[in-house]
Jmol script that loads the backbone (N, CA, C; Angstrom):
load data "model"
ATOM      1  N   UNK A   1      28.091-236.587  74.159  1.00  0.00           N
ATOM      2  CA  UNK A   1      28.239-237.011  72.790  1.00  0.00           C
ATOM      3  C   UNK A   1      27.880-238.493  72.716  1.00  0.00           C
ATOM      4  N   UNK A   2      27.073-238.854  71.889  1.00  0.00           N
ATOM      5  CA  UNK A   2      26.546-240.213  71.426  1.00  0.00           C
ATOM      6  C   UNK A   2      27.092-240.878  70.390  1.00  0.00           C
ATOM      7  N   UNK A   3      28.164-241.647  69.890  1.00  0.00           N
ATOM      8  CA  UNK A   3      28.461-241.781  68.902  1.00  0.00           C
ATOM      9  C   UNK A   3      28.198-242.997  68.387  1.00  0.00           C
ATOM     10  N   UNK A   4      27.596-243.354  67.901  1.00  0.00           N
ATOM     11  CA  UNK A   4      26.952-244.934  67.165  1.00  0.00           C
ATOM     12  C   UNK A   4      28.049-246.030  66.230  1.00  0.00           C
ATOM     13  N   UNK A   5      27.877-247.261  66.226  1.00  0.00           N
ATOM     14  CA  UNK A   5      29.227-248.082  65.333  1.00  0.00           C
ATOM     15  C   UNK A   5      28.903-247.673  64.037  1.00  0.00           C
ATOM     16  N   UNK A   6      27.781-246.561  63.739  1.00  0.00           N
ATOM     17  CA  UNK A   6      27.140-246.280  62.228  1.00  0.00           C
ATOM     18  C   UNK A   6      28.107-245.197  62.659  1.00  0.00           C
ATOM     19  N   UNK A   7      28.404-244.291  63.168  1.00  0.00           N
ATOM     20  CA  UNK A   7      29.317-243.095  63.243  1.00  0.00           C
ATOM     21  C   UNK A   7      30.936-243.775  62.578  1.00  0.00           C
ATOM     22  N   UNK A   8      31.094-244.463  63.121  1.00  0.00           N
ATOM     23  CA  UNK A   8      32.569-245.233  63.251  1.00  0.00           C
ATOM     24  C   UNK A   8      32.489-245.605  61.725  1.00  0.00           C
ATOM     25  N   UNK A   9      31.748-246.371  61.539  1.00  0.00           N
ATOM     26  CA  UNK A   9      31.830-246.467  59.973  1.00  0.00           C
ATOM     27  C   UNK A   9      32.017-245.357  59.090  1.00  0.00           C
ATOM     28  N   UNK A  10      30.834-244.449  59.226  1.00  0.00           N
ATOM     29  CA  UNK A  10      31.674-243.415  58.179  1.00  0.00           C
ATOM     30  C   UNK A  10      32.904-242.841  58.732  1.00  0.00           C
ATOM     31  N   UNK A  11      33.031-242.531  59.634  1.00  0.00           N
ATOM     32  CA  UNK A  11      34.526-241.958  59.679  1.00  0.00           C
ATOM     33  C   UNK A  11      35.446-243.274  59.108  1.00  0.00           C
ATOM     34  N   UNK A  12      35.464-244.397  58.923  1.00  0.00           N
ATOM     35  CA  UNK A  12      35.843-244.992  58.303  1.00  0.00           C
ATOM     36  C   UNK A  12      36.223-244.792  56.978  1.00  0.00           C
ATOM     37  N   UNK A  13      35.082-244.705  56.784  1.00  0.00           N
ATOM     38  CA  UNK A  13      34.815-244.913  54.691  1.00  0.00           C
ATOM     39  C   UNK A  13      35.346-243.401  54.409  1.00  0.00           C
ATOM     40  N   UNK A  14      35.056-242.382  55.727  1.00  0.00           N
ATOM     41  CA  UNK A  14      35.718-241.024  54.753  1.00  0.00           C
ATOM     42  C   UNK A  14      37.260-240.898  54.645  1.00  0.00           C
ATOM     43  N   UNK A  15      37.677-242.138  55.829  1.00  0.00           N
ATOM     44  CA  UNK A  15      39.069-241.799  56.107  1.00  0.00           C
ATOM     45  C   UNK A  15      39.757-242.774  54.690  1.00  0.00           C
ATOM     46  N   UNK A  16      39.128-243.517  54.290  1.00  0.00           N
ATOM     47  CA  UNK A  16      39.566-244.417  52.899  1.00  0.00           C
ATOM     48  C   UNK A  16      39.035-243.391  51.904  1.00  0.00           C
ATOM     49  N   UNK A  17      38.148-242.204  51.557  1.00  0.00           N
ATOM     50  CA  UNK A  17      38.342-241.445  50.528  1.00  0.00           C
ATOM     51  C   UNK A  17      39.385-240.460  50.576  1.00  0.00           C
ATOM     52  N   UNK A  18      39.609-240.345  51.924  1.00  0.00           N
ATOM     53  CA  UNK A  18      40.731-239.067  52.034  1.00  0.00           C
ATOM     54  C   UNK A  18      42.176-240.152  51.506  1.00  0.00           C
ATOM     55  N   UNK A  19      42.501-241.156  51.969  1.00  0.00           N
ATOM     56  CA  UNK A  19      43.735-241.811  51.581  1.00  0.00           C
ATOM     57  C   UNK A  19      43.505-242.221  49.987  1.00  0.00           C
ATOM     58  N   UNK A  20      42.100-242.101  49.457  1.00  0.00           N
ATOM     59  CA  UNK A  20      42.397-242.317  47.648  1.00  0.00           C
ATOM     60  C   UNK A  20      42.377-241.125  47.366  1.00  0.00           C
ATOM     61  N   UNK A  21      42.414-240.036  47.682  1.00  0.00           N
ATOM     62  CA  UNK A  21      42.625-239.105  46.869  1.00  0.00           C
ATOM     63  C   UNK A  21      44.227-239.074  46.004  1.00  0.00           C
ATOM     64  N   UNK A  22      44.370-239.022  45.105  1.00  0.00           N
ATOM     65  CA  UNK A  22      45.596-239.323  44.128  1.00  0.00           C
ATOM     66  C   UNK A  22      45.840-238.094  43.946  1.00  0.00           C
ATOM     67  N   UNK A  23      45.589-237.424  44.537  1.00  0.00           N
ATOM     68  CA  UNK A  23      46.186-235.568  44.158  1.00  0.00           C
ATOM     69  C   UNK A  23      47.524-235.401  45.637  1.00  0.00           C
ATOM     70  N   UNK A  24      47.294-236.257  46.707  1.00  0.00           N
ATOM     71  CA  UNK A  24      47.759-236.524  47.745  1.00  0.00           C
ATOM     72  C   UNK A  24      48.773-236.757  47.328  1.00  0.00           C
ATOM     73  N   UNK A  25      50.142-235.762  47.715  1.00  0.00           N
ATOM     74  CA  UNK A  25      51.747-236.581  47.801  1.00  0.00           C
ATOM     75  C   UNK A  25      52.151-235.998  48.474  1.00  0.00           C
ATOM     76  N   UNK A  26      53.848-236.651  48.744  1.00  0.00           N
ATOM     77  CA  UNK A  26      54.552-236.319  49.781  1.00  0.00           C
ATOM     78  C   UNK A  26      54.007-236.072  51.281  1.00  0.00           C
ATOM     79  N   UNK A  27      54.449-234.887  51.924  1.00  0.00           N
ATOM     80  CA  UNK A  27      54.274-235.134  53.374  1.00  0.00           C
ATOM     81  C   UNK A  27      53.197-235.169  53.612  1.00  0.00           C
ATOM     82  N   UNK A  28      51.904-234.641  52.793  1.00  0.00           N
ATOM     83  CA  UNK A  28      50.415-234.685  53.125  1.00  0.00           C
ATOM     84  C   UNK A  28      49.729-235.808  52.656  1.00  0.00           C
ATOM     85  N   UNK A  29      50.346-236.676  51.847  1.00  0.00           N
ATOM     86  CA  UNK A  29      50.393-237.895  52.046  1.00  0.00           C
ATOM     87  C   UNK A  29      50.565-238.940  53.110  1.00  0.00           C
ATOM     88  N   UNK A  30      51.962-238.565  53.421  1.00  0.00           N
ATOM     89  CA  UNK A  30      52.469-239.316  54.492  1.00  0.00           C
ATOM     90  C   UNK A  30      51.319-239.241  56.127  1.00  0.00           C
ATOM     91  N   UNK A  31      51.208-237.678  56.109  1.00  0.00           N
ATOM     92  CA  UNK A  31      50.290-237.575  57.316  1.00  0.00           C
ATOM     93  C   UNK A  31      49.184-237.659  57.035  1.00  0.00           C
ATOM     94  N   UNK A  32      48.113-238.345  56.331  1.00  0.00           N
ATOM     95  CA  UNK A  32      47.069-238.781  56.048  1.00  0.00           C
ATOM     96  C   UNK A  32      47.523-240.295  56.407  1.00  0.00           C
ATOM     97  N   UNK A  33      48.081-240.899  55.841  1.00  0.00           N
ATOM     98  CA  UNK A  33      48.668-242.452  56.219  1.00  0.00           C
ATOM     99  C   UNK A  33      48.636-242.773  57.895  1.00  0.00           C
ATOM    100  N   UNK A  34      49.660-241.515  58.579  1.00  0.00           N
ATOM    101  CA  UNK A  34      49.809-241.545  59.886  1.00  0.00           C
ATOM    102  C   UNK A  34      48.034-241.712  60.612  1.00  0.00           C
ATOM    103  N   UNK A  35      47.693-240.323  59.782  1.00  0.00           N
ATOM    104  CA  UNK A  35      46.268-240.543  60.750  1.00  0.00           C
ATOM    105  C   UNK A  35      45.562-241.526  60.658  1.00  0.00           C
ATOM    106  N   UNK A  36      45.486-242.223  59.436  1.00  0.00           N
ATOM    107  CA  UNK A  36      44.770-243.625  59.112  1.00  0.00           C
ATOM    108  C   UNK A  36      44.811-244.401  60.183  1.00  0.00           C
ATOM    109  N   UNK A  37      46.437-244.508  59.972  1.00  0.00           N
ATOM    110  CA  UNK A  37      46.859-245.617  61.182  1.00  0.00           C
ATOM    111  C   UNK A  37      46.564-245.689  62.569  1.00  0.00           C
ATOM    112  N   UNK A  38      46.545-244.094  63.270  1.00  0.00           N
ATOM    113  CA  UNK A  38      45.578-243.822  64.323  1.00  0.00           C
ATOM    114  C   UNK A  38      44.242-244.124  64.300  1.00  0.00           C
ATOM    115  N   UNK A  39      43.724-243.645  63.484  1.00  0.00           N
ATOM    116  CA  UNK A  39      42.080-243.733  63.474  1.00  0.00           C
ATOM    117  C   UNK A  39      41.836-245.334  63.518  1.00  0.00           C
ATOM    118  N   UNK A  40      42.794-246.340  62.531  1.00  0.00           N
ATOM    119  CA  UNK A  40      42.578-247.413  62.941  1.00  0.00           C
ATOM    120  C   UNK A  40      42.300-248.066  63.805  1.00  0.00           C
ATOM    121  N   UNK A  41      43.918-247.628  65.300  1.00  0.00           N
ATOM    122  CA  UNK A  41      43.908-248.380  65.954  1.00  0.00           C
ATOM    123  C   UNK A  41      42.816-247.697  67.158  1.00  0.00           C
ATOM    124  N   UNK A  42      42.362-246.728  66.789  1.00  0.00           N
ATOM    125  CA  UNK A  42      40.823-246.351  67.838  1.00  0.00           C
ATOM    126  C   UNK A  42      39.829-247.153  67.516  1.00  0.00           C
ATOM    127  N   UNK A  43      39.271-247.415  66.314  1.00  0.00           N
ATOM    128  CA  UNK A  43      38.527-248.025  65.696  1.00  0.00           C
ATOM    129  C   UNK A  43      38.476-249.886  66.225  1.00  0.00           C
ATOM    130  N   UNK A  44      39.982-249.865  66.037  1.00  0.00           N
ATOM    131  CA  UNK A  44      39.924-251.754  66.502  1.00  0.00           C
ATOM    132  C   UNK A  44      39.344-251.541  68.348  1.00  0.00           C
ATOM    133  N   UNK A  45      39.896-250.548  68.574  1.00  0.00           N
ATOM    134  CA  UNK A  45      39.737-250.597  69.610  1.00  0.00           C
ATOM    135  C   UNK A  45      37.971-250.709  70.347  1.00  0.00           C
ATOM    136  N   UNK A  46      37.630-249.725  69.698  1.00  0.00           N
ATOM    137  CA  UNK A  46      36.081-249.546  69.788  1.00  0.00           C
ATOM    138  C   UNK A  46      35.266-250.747  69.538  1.00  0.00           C
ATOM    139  N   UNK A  47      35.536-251.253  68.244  1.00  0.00           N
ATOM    140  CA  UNK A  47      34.921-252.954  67.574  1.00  0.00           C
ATOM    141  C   UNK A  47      35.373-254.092  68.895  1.00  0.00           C
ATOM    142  N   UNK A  48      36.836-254.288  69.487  1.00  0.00           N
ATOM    143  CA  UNK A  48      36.811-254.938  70.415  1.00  0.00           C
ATOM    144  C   UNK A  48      36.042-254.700  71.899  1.00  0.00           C
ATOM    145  N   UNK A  49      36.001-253.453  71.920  1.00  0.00           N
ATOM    146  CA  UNK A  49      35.208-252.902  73.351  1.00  0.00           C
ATOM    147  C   UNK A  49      33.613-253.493  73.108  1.00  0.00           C
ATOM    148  N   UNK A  50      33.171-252.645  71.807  1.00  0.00           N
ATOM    149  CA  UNK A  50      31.831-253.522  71.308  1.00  0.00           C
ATOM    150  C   UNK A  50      31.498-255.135  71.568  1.00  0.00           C
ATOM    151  N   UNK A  51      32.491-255.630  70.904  1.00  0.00           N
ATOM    152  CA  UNK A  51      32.138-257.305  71.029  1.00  0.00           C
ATOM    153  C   UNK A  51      32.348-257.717  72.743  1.00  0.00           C
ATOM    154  N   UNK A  52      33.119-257.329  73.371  1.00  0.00           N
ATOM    155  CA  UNK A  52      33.264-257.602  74.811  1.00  0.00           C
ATOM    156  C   UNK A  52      32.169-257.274  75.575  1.00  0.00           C
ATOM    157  N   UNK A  53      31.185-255.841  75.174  1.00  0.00           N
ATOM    158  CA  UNK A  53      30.076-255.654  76.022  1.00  0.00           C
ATOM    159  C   UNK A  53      29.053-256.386  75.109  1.00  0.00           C
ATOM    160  N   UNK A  54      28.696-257.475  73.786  1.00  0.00           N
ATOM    161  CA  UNK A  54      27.737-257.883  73.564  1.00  0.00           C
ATOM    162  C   UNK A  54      27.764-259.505  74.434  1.00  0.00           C
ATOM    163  N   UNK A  55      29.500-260.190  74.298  1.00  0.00           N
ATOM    164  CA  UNK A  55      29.732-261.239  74.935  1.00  0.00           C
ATOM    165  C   UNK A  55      28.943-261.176  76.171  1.00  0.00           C
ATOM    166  N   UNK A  56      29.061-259.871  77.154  1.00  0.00           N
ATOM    167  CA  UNK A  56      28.760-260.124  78.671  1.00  0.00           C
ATOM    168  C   UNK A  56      27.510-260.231  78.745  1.00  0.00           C
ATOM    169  N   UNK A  57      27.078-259.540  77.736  1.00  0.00           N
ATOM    170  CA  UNK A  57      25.612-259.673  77.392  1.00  0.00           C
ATOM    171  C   UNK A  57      24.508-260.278  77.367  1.00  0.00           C
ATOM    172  N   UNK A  58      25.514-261.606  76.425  1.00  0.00           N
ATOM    173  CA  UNK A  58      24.962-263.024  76.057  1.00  0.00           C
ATOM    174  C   UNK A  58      25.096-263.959  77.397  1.00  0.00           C
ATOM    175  N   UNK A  59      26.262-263.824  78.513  1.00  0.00           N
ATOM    176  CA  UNK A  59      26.460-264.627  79.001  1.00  0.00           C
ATOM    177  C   UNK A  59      25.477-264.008  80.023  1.00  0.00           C
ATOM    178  N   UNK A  60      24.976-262.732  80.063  1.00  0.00           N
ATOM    179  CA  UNK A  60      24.222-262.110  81.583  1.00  0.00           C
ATOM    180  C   UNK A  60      22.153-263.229  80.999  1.00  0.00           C
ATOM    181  N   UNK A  61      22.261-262.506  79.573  1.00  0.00           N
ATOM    182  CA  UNK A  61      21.069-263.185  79.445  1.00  0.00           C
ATOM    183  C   UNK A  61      20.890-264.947  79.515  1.00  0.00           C
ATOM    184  N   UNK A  62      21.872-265.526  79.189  1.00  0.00           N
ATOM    185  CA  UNK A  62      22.144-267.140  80.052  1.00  0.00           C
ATOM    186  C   UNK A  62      22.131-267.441  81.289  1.00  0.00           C
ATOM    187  N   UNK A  63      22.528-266.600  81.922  1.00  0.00           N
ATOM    188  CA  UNK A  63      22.951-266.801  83.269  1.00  0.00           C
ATOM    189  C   UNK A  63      21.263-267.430  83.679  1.00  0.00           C
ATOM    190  N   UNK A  64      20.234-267.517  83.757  1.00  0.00           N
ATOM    191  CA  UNK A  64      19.107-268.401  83.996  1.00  0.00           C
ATOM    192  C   UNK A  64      18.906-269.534  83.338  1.00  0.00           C
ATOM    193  N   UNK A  65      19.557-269.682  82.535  1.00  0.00           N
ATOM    194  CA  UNK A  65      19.803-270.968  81.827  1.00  0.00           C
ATOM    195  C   UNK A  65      20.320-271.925  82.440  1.00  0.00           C
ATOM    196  N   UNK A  66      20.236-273.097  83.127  1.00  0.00           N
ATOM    197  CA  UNK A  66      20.862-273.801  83.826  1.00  0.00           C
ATOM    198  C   UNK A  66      21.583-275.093  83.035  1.00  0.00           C
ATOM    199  N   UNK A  67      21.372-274.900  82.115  1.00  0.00           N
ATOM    200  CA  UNK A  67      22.142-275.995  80.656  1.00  0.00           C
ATOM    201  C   UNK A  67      22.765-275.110  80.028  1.00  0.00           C
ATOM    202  N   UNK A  68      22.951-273.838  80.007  1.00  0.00           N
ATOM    203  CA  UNK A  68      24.337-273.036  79.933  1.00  0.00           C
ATOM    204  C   UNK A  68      25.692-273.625  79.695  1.00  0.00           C
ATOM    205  N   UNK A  69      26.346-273.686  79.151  1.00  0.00           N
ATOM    206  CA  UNK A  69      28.043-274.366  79.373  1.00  0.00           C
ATOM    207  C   UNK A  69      28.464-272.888  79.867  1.00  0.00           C
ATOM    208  N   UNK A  70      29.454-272.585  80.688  1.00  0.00           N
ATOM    209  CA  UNK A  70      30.040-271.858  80.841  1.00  0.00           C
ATOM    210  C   UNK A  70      31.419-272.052  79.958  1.00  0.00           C
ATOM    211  N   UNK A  71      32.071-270.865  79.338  1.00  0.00           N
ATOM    212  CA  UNK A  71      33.187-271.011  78.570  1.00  0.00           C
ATOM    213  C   UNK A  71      34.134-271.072  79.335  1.00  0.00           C
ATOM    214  N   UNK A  72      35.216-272.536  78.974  1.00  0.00           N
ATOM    215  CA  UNK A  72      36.142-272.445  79.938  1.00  0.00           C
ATOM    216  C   UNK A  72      37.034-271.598  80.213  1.00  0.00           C
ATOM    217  N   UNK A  73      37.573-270.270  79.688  1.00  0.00           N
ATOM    218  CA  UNK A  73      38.236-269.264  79.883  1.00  0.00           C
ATOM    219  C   UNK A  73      37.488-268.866  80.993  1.00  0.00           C
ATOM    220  N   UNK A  74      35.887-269.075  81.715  1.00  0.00           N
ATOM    221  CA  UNK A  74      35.537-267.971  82.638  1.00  0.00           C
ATOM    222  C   UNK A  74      35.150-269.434  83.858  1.00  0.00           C
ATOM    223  N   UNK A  75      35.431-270.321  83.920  1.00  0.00           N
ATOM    224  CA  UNK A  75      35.605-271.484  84.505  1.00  0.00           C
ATOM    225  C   UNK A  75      36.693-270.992  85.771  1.00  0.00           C
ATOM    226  N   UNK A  76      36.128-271.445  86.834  1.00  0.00           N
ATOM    227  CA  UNK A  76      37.295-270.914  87.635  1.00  0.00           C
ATOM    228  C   UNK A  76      38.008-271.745  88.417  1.00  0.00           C
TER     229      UNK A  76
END
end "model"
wireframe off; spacefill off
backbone 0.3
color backbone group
């Protein structure tokens, strides 16, 4: 399975039409909310995994750069 940050988005945007639906109450409410909140925290999760493999990225394509600063968090 291939899933693209264009995938992630719509499951995004469908998971914000499923929480406006206004016909939604009570407990099928509530567990639409719950799943939100899951899907969220996969989602942050994915966007942070993303930015961490573009960072290494940037720093692999520097690495021939010899006027590079290295960021002091990776300073050893």
């Amino acid at each position: 399975m291939q899933n693209t940050l264009g995938d992630l988005n719509n499951h995004l945007f469908a998971q914000l039409e499923r929480l406006n639906d206004e016909e939604l109450k009570g407990d099928a409410l509530q567990e639409e909310i719950t799943r939100a909140k899951a899907i969220n925290d996969v989602a942050s999760r994915i966007i942070a995994n993303g930015s961490l493999v573009l960072q290494a990225k940037k720093l692999q394509d520097d690495r021939m750069n010899a006027d590079v600063k290295i960021p002091k968090m990776l300073e050893g």
